[in-house]
Biopython code that builds the backbone (N, CA, C, O; Angstrom):
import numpy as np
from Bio.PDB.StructureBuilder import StructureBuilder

atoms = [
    (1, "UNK", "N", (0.850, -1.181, 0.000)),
    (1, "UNK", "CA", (0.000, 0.000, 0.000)),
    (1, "UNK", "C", (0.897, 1.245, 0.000)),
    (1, "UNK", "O", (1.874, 1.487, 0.708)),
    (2, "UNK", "N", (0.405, 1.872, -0.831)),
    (2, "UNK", "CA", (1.453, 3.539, -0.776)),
    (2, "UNK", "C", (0.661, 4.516, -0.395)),
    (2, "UNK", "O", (-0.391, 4.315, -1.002)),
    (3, "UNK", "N", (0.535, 5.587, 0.345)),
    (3, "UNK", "CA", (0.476, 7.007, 1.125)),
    (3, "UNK", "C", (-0.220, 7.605, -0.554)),
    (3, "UNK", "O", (0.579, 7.827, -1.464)),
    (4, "UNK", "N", (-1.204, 7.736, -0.695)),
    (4, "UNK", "CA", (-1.780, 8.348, -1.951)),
    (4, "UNK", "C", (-2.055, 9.820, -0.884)),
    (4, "UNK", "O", (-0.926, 10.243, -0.637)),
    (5, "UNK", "N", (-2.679, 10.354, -0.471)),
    (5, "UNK", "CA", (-2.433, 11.985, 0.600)),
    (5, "UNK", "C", (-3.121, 12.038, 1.876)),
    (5, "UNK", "O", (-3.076, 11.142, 2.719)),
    (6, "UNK", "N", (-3.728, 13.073, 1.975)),
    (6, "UNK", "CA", (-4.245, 12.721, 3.700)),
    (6, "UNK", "C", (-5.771, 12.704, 3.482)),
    (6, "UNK", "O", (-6.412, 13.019, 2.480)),
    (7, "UNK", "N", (-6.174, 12.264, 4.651)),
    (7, "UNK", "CA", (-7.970, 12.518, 4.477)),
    (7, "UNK", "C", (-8.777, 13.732, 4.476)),
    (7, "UNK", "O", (-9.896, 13.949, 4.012)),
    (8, "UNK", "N", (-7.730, 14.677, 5.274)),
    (8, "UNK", "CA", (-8.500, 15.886, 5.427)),
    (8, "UNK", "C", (-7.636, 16.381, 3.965)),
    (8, "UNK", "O", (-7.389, 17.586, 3.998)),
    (9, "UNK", "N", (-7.172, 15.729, 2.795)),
    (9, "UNK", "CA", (-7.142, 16.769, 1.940)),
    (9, "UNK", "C", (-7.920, 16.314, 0.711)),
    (9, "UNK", "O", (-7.796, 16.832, -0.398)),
    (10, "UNK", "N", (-9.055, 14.897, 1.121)),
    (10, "UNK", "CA", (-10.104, 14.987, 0.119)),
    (10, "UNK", "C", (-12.012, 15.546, 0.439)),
    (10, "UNK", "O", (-12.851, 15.112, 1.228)),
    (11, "UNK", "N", (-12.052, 16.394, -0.352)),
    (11, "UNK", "CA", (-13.393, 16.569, -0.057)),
    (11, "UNK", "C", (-14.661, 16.102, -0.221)),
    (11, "UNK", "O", (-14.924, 16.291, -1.409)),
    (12, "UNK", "N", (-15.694, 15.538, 0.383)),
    (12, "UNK", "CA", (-16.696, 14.854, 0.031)),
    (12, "UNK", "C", (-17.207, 15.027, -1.005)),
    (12, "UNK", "O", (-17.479, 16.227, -1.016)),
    (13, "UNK", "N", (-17.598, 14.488, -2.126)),
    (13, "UNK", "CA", (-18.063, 14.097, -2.816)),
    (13, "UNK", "C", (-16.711, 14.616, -4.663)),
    (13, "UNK", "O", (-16.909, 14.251, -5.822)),
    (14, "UNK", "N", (-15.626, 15.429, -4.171)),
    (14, "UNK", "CA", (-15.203, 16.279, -5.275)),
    (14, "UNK", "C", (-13.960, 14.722, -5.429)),
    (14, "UNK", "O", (-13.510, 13.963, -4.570)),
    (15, "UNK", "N", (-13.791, 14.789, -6.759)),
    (15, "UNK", "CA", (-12.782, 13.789, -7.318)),
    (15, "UNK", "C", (-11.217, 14.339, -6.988)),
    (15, "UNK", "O", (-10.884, 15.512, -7.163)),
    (16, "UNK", "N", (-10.462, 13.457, -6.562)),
    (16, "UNK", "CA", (-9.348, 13.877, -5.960)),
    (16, "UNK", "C", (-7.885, 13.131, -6.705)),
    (16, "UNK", "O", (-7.474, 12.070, -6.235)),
    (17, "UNK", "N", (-7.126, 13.831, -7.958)),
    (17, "UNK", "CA", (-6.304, 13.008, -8.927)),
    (17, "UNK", "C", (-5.206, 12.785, -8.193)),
    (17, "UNK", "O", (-4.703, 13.773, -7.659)),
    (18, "UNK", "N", (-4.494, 11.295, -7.959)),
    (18, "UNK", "CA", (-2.661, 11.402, -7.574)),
    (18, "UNK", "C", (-2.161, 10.416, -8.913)),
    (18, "UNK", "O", (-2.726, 10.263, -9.996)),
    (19, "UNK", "N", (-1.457, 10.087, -8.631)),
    (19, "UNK", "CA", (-0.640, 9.208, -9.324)),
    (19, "UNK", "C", (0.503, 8.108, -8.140)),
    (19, "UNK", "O", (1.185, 8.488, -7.189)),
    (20, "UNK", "N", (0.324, 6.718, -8.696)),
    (20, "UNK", "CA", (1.069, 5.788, -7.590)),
    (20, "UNK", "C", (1.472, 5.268, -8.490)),
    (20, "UNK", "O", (0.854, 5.308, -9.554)),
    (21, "UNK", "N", (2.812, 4.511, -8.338)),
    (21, "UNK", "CA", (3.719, 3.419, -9.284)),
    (21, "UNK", "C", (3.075, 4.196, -10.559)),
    (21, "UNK", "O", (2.048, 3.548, -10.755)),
    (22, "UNK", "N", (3.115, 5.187, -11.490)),
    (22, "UNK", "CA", (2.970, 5.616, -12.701)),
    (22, "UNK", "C", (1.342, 5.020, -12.852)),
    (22, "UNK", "O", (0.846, 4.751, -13.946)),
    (23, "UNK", "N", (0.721, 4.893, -11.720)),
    (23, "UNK", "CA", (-0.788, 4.877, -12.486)),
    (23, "UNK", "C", (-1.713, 5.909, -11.749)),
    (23, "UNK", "O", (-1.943, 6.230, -10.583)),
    (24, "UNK", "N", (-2.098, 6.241, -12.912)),
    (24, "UNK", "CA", (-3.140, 7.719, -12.312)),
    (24, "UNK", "C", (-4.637, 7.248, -12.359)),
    (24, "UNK", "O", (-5.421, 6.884, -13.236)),
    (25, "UNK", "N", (-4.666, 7.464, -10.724)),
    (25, "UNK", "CA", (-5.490, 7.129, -10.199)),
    (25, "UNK", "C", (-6.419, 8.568, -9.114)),
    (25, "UNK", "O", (-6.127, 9.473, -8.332)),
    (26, "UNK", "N", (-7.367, 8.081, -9.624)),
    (26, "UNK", "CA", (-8.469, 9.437, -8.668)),
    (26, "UNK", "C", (-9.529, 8.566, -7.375)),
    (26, "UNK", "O", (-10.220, 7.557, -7.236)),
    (27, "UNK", "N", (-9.086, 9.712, -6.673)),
    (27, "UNK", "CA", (-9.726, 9.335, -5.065)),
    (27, "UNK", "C", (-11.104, 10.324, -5.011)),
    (27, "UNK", "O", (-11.237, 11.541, -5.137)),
    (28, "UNK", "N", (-12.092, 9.192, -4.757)),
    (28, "UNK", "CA", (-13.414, 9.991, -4.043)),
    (28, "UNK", "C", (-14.093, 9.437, -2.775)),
    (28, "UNK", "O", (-14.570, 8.353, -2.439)),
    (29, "UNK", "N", (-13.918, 10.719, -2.189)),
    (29, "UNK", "CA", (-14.195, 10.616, -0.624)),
    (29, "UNK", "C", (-16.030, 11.066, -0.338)),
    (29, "UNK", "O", (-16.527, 12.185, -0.216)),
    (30, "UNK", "N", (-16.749, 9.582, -0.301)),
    (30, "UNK", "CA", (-17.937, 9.563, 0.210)),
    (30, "UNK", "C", (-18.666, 9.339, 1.085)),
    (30, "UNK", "O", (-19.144, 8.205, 1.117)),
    (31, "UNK", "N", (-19.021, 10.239, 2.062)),
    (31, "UNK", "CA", (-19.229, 10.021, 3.563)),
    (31, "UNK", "C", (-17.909, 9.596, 3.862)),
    (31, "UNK", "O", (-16.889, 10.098, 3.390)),
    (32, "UNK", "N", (-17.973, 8.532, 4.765)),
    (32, "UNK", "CA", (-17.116, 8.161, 5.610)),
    (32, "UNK", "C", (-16.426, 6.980, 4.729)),
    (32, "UNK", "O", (-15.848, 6.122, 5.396)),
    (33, "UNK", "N", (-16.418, 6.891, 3.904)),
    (33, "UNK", "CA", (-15.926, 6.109, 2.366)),
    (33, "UNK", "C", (-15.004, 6.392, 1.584)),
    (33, "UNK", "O", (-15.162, 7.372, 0.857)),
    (34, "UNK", "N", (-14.096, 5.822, 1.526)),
    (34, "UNK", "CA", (-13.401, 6.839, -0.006)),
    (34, "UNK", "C", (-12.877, 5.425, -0.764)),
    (34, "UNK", "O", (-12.459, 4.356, -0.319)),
    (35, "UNK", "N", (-13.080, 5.886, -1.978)),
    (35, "UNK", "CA", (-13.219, 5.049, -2.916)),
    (35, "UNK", "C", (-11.684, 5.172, -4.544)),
    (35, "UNK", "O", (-11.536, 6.115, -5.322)),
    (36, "UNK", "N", (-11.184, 4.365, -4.509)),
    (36, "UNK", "CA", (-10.038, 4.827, -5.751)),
    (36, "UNK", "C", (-9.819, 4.045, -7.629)),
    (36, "UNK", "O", (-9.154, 3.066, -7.969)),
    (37, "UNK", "N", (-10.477, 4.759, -8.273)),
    (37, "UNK", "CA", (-10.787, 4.117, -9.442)),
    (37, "UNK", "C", (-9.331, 5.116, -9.996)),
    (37, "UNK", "O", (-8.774, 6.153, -9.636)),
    (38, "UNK", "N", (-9.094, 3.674, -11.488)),
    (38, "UNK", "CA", (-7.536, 4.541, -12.655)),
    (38, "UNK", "C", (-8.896, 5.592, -12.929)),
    (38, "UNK", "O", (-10.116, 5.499, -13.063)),
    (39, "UNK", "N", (-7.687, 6.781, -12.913)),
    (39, "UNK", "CA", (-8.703, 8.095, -13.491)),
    (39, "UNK", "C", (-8.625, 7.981, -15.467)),
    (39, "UNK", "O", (-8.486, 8.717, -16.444)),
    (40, "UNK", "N", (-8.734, 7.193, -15.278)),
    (40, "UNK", "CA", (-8.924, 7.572, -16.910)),
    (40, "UNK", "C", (-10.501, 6.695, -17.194)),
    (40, "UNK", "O", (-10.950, 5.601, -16.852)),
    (41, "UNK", "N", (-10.900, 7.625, -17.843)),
    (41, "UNK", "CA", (-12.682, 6.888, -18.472)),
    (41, "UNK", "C", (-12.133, 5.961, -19.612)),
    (41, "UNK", "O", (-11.013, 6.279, -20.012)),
    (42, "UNK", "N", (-12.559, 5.167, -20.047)),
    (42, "UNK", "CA", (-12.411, 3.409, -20.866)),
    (42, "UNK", "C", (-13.105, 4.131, -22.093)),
    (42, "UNK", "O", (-12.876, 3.517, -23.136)),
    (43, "UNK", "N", (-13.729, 5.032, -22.233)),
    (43, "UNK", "CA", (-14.531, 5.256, -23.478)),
    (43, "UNK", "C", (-13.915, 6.283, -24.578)),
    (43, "UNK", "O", (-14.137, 6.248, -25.789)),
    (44, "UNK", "N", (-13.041, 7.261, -23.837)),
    (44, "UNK", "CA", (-12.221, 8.808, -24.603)),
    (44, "UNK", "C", (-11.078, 8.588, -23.739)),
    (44, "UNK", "O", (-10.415, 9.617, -23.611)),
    (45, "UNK", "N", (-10.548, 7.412, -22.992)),
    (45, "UNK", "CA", (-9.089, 8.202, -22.613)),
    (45, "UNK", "C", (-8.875, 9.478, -21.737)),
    (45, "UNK", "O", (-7.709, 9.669, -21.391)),
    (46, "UNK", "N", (-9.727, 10.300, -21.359)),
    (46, "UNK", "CA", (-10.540, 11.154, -20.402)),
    (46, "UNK", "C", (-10.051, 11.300, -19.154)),
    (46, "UNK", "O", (-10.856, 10.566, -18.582)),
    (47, "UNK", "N", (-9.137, 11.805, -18.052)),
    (47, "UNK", "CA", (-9.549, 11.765, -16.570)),
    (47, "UNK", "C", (-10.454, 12.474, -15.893)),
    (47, "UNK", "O", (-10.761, 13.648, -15.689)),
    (48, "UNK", "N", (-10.959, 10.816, -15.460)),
    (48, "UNK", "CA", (-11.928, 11.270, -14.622)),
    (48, "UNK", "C", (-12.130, 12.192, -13.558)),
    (48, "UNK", "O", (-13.272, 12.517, -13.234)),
    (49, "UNK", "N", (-11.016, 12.688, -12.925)),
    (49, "UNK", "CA", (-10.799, 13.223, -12.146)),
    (49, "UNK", "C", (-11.836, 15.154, -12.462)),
    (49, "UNK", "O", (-12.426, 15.865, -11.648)),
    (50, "UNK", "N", (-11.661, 15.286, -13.583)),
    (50, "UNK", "CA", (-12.037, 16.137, -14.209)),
    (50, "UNK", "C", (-13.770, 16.464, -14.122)),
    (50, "UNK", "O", (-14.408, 17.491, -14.354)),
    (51, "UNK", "N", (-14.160, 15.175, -13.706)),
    (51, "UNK", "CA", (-15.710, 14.980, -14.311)),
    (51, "UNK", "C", (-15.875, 15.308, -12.552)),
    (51, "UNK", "O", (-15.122, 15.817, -11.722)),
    (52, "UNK", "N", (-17.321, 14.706, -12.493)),
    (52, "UNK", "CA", (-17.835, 15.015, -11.064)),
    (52, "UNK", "C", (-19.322, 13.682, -10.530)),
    (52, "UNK", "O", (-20.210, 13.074, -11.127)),
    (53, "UNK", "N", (-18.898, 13.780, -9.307)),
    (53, "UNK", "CA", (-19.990, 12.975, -8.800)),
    (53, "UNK", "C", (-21.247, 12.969, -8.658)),
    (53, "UNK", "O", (-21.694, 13.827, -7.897)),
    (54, "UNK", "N", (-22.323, 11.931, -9.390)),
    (54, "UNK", "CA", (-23.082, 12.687, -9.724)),
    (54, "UNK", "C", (-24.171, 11.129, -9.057)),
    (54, "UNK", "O", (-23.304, 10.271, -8.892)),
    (55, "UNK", "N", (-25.451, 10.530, -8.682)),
    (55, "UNK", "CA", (-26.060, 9.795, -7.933)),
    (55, "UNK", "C", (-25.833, 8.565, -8.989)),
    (55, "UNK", "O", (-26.489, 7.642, -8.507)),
    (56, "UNK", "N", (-25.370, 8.222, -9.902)),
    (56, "UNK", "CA", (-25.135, 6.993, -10.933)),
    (56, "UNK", "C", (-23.691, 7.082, -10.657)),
    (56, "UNK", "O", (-23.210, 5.977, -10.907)),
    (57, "UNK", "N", (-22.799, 7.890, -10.260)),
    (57, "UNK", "CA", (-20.855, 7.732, -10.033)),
    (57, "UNK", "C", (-20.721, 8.398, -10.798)),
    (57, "UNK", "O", (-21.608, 8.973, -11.427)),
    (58, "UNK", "N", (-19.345, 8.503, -10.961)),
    (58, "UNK", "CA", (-18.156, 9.666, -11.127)),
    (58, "UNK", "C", (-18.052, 9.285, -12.895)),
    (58, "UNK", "O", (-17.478, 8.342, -13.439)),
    (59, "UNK", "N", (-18.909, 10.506, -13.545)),
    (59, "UNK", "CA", (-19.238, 11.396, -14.471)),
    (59, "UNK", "C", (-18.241, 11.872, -15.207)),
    (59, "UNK", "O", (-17.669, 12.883, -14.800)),
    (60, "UNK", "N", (-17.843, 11.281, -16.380)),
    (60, "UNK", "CA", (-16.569, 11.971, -16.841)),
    (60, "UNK", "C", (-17.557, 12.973, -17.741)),
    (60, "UNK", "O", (-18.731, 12.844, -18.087)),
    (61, "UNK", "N", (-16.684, 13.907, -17.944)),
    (61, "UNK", "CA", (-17.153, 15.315, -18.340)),
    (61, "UNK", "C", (-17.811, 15.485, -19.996)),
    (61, "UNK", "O", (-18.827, 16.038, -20.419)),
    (62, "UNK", "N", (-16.593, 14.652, -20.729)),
    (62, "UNK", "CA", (-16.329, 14.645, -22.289)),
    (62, "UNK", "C", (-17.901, 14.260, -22.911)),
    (62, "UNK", "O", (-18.520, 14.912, -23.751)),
    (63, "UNK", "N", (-18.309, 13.082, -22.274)),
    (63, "UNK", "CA", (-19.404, 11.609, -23.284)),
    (63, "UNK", "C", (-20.669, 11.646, -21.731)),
    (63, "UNK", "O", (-21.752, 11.062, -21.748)),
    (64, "UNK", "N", (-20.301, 12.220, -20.907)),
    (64, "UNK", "CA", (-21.086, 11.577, -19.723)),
    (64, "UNK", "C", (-21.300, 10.159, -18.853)),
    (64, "UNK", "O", (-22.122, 9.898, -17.975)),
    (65, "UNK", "N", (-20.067, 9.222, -19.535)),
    (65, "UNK", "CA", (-20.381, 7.874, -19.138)),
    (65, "UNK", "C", (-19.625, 8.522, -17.569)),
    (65, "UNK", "O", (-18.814, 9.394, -17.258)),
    (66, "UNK", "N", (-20.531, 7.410, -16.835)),
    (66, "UNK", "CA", (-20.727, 7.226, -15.382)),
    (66, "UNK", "C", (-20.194, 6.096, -15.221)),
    (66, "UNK", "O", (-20.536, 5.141, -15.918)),
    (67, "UNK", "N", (-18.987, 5.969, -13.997)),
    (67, "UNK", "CA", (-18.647, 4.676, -13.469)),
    (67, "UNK", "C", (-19.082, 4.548, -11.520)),
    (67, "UNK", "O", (-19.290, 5.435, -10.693)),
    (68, "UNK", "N", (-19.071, 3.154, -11.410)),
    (68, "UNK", "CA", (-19.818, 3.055, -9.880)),
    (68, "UNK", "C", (-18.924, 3.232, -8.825)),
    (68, "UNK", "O", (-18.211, 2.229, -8.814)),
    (69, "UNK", "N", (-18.694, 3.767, -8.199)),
    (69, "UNK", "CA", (-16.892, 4.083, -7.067)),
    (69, "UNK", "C", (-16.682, 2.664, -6.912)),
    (69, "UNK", "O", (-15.589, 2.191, -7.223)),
    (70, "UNK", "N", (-17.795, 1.788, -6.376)),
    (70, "UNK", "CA", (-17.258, -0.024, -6.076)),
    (70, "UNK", "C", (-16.602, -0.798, -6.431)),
    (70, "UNK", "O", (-15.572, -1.342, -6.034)),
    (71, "UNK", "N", (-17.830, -0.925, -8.006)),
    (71, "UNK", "CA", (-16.971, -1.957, -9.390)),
    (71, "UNK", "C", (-16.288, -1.275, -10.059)),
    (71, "UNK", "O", (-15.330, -1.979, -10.379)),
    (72, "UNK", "N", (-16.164, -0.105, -10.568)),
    (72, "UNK", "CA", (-16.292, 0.235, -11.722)),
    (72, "UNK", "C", (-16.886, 0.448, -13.134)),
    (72, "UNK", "O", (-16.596, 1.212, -14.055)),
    (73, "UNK", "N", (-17.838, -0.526, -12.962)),
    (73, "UNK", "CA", (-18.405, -0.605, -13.786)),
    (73, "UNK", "C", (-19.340, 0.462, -14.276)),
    (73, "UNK", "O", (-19.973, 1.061, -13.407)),
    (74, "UNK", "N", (-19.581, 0.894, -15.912)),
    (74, "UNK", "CA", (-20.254, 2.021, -16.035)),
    (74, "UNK", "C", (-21.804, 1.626, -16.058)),
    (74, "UNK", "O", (-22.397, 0.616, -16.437)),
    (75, "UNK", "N", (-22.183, 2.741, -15.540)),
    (75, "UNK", "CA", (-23.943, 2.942, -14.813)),
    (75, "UNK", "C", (-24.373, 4.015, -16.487)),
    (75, "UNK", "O", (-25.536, 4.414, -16.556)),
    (76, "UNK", "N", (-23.852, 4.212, -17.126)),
    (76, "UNK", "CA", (-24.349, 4.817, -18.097)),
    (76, "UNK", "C", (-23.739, 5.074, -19.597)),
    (76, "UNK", "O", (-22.820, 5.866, -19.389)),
    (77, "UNK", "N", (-23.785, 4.818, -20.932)),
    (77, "UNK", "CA", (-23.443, 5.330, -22.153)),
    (77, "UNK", "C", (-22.324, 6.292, -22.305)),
    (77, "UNK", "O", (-23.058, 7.276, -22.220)),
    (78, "UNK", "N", (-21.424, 6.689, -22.423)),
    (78, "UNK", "CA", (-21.331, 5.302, -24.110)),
    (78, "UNK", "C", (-20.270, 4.272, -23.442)),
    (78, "UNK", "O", (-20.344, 3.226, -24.086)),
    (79, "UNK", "N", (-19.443, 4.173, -22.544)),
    (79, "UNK", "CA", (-18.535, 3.903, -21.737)),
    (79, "UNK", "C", (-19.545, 2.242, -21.732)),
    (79, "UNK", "O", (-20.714, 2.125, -21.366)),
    (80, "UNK", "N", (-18.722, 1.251, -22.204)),
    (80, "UNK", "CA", (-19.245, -0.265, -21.723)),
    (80, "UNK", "C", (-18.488, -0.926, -21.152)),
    (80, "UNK", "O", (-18.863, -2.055, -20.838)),
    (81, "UNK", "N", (-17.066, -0.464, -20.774)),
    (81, "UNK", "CA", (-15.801, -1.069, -20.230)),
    (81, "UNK", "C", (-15.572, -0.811, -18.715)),
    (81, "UNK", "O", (-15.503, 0.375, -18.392)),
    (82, "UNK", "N", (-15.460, -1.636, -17.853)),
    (82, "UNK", "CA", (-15.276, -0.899, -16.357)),
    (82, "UNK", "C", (-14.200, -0.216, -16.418)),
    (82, "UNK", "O", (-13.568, -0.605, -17.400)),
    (83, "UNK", "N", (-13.589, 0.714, -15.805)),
    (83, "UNK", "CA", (-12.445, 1.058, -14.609)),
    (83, "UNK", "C", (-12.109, 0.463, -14.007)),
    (83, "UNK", "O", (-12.943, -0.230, -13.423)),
    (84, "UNK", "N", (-10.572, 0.252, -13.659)),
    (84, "UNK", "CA", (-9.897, -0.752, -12.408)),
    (84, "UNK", "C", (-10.556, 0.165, -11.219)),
    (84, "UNK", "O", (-10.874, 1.353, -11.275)),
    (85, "UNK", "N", (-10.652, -0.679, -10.220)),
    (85, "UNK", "CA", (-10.766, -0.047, -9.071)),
    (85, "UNK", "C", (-9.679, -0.540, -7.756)),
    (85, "UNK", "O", (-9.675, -1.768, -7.664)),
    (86, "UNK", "N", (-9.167, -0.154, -7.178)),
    (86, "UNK", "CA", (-8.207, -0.349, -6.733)),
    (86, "UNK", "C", (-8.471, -0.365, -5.170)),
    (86, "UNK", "O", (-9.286, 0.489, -4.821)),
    (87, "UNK", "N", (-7.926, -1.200, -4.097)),
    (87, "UNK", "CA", (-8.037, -1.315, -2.947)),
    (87, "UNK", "C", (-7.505, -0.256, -1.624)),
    (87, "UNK", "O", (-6.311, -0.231, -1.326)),
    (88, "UNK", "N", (-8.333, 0.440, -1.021)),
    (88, "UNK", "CA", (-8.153, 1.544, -0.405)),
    (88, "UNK", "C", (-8.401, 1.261, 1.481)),
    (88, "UNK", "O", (-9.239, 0.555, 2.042)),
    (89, "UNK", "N", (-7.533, 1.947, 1.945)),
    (89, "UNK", "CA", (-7.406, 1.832, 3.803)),
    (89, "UNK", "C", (-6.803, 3.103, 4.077)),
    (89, "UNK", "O", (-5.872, 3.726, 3.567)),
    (90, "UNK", "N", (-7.550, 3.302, 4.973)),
    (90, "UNK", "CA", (-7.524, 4.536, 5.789)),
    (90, "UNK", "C", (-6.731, 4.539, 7.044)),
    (90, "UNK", "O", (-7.522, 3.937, 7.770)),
    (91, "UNK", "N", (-5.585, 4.838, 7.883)),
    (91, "UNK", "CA", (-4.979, 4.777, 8.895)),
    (91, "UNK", "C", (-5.034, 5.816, 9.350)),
    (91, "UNK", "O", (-4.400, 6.467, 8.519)),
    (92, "UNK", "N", (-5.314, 6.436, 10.034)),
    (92, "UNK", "CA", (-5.517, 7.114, 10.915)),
    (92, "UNK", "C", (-5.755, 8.653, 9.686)),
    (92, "UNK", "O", (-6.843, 8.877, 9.153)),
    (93, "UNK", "N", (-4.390, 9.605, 9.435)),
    (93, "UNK", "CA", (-5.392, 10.676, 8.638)),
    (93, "UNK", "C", (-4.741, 10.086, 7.435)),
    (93, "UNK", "O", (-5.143, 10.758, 6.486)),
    (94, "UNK", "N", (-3.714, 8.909, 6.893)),
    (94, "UNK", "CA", (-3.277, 8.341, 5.830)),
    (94, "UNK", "C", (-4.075, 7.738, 4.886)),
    (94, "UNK", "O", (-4.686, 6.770, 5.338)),
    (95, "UNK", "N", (-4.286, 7.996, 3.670)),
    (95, "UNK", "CA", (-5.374, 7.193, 2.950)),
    (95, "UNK", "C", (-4.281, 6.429, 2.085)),
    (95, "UNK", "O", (-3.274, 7.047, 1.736)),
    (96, "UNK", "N", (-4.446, 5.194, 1.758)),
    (96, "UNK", "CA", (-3.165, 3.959, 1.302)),
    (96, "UNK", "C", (-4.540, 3.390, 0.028)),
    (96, "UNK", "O", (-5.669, 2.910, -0.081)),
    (97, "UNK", "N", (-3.499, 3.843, -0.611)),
    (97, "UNK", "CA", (-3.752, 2.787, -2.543)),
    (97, "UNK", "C", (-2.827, 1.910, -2.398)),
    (97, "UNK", "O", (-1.823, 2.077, -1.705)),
    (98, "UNK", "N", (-3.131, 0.773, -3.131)),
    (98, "UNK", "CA", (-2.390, -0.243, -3.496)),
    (98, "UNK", "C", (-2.249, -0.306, -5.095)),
    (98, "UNK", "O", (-2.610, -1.407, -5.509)),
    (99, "UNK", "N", (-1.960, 0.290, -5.784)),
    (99, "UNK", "CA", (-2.005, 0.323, -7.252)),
    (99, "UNK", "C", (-1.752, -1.024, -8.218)),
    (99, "UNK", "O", (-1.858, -1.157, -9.437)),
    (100, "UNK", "N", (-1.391, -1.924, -7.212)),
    (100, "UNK", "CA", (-0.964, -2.852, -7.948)),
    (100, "UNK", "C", (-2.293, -4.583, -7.421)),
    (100, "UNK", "O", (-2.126, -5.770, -7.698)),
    (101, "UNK", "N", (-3.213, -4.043, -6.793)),
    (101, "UNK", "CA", (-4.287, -4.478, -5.983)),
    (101, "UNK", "C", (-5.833, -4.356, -6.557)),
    (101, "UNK", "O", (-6.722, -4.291, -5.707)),
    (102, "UNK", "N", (-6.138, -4.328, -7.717)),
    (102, "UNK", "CA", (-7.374, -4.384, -8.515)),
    (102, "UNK", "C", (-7.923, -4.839, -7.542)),
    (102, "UNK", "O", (-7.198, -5.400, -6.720)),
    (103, "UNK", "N", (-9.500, -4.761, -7.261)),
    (103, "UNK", "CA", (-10.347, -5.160, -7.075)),
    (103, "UNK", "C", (-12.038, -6.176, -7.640)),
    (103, "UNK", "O", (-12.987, -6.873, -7.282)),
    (104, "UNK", "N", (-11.252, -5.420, -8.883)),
    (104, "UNK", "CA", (-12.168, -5.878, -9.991)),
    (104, "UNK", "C", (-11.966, -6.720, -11.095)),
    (104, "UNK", "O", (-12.891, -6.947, -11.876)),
]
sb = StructureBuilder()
sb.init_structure("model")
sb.init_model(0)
sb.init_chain("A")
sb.init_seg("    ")
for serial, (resi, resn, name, xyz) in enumerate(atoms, 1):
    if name == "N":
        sb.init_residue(resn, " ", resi, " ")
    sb.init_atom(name, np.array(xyz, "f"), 0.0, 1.0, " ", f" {name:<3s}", serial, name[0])
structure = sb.get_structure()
């Protein structure tokens, strides 16, 4: 697991971009949740990070396809390909990606 930033520096519901081992990956912090999908959308090449959270998931901006913070998987057009989603732990104010830890 690697130190992706702190908790108090993601904001609820806003997409939060880092990069770990060369994969760029975006953090969204929901409720008491935070969730880490590769920021790139499967449909335009796109980061997601860019787009916004919206009650179907994180909305890339370009096409509108929606992916789910969980699976990845897209909740909406034109996007038919999931997102990796990657395994996330919280230590105290440390939020830890594992970039190399798919979930999906």
């Amino acid at each position: 697991m690697l130190r992706a930033c702190s908790l108090a520096d993601l904001e609820d519901g806003k997409p939060f971009p880092v990069e770990l081992a060369d994969t760029p990956i975006v953090l969204v912090r929901k409720g008491d949740e935070v969730h880490a999908l590769r920021d790139e959308c499967t449909h335009a090449e796109i980061a997601l990070a860019e787009g916004e959270l919206t009650r179907k998931g994180l909305e890339c901006w370009l096409h509108g396809s929606c992916f789910d913070l969980r699976t990845g998987a897209p909740s909406s057009p034109p996007a038919t390909e999931p997102v990796a989603v990657y395994a996330v732990t919280v230590a105290g104010d440390d939020v830890l990606v594992d970039p190399d830890n798919r979930t999906n």
